[in-house]
N, C-alpha and C positions, 0 to 999 in steps of 0.2 A: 518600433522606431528604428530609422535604419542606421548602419553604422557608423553615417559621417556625420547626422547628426547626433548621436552620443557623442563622440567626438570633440563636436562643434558645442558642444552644452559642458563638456569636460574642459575644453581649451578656455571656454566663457568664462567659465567659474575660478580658472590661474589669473586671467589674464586680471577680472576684476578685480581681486588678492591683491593684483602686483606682485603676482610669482609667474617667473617663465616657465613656460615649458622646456623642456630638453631640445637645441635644437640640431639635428643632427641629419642630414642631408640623406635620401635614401641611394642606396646604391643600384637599385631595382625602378622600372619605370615604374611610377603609379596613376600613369593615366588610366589603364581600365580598372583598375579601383576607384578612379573618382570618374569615369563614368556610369560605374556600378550606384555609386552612393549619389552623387546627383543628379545623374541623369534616369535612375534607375533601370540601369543597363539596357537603355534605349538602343536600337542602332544608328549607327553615325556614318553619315555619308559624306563622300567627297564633298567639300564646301569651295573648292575651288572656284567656281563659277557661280558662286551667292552671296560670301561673305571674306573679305578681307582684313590682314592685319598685320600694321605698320609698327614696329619699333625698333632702337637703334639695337644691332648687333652686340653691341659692347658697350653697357652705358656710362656716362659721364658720370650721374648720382645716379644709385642706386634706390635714393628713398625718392626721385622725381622721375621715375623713368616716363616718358612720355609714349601714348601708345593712341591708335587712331583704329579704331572699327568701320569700317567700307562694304555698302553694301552690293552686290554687285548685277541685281536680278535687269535684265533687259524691261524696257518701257513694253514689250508684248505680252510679256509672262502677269497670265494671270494671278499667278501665286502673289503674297504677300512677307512680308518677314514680320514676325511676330513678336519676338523677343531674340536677343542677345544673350549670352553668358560669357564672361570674360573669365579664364580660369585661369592662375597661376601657381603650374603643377608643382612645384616645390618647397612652396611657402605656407608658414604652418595654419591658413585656414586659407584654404587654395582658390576658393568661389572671391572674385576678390569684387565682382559687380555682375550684376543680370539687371539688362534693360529691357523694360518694355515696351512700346513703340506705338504713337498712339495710330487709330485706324485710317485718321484721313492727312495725317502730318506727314505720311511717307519722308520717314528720316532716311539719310541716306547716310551720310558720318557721324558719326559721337567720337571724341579726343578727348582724353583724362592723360591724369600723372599716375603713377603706383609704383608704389615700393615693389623689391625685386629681392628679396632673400636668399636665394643658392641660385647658381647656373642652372637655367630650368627651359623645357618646355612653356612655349605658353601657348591656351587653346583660345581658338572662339566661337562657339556654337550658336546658331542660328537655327531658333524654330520657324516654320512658316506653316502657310495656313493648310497646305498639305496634308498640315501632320505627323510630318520627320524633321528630323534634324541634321544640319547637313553642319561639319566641322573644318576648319584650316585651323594650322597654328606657325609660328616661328620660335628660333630660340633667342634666347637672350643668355648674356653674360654679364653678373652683377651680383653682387654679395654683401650681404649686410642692412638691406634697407628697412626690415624691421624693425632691428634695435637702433638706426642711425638718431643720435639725438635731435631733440626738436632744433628747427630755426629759431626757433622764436622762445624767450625766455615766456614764463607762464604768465606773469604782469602782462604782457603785449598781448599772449595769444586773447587772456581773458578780457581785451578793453576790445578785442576785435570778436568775439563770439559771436555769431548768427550775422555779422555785416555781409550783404550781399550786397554786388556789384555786376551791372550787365552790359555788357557791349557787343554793338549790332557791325555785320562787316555786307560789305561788299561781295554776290557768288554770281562770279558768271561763267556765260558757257554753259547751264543747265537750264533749258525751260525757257522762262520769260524774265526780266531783270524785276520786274514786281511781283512774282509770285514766290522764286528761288531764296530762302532764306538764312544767312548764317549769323548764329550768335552764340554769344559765351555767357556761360553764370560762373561768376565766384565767392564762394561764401566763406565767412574766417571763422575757424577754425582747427584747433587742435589735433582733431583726426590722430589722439595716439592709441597705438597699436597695443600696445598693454608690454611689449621689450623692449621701450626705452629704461632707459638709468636715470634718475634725477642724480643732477651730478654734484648737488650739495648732501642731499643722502645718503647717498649709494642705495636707495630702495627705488624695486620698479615701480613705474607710472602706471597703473592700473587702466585698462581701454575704457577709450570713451570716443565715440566716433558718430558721422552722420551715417546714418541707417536706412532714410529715406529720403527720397527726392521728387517732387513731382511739378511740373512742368504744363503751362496752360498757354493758348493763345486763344484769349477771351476765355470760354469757358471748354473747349476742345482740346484733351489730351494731346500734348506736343510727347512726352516720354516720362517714364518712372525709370527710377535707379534703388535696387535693390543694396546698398552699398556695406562693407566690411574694413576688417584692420589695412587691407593691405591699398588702400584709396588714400593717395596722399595730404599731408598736412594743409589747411586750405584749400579744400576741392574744387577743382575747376573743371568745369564740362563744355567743350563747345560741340556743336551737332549744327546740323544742314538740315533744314525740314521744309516745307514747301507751304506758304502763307495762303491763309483762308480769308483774307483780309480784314483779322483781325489791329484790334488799334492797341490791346494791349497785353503784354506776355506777363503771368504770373507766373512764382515759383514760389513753393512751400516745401521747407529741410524739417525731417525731426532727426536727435540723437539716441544715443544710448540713457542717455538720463531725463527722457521724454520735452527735453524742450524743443518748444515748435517756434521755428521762424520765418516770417513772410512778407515777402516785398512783391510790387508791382511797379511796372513800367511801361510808359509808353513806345508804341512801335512808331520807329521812322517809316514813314510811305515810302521814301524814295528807295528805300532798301540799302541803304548805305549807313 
């Protein structure tokens, strides 16, 4: 078993407790250590011209930082992008989402929130169908966002549990205005990280988070999201994907305590 998952099975087992771990910012870079441990010290190429990634220099909240993955392969390239990994080098369970990408949806953005713990590197690796992995990242500045307490007192988050909500937009300027498609999913949810404080206890909030995600247009993989602590409170995903002229998008969440929940919705033709 490799490092980072021991790790990852030790961090599990505080965080479900409701004991933190120690968290103490490293002075040393540990990106090839968690290239080592999740990538299994793949090599990583310049991602500059495949995958991009957008977030604010210095964030406003910390526990909503907003972040957009961009993908950037030209309409000639035969290659493909396969999967995503979103990795935020400082944070004490760093893999914070790995998407999957389905094969005819050709996603081109996906845009979430995450929490942001120490001033850190952040990565985003792009597998493609090549067979390597090609890497960009930016930094960010923000502190705190694991332990930041929830918005939502626990009565609210639990009458909102598994609510999911979809909204379809308008993408132009790519393709055909019927085929080019942008939507949002948002499902409620608590998503705590296991370092919050209950602040009538003073005992931590043991983690409980959405873990998976998956994504259909009719029955055709639109994207999976592999998801973790650091996916903020009420996860929200919007992505660009390209319509097969399906009529209707499903999405199915599980969490950490196996419940599964699933809506469906009808697609607007006009693309708006």
């Amino acid at each position: 078993m490799s490092g980072y998952l021991l790790r990852l099975l030790g961090l599990a087992g505080l965080l479900m407790l409701g004991t933190p771990p120690t968290l103490v910012a490293g002075t040393n870079d540990p990106w090839p250590g968690l290239v080592q441990d999740i990538f299994s010290n793949r090599p990583m190429n310049d991602g500059s011209d495949v995958i991009g990634i957008e977030m604010p220099a210095r964030a406003e909240d910390a526990a909503i930082v907003p972040v957009t993955l961009r993908t950037k392969l030209p309409p000639a390239d035969s290659r493909q992008v396969l999967s995503i990994t979103l990795v935020i080098d400082q944070n004490p369970a760093p893999m914070a989402a790995k998407f999957q990408l389905g094969p005819d949806a050709k996603v081109s953005e996906i845009s979430t929130r995450v929490r942001v713990n120490n001033y850190t590197d952040v990565h985003a690796v792009a597998e493609l169908s090549d067979g390597k992995l090609y890497m960009a990242k930016t930094y960010v500045k923000a502190s705190g966002g694991c332990s930041a307490p929830a918005a939502k007192n626990a009565d609210e988050a639990k009458g909102r549990l598994g609510q999911m909500r979809y909204r379809q937009f308008a993408k132009a300027g790519e393709g055909s205005a019927s085929s080019v498609r942008e939507a949002q999913i948002m499902i409620g949810h608590p998503n705590n990280s296991g370092l919050q404080m209950d602040q009538l206890t003073q005992l931590y909030v043991p983690a409980y988070f959405i873990n998976e995600l998956r994504l259909w247009q009719d029955d055709s993989l639109i994207l999976t999201m592999e998801g973790g602590i650091s996916i903020s409170e009420d996860p929200n995903i919007r992505f660009t994907y390209v319509s097969n002229g399906a009529k209707r998008l499903r999405a199915e969440a599980k969490d950490t305590e196996g419940h599964i929940f699933q809506r469906e919705w009808k697609v607007d033709d006009s693309g708006t």
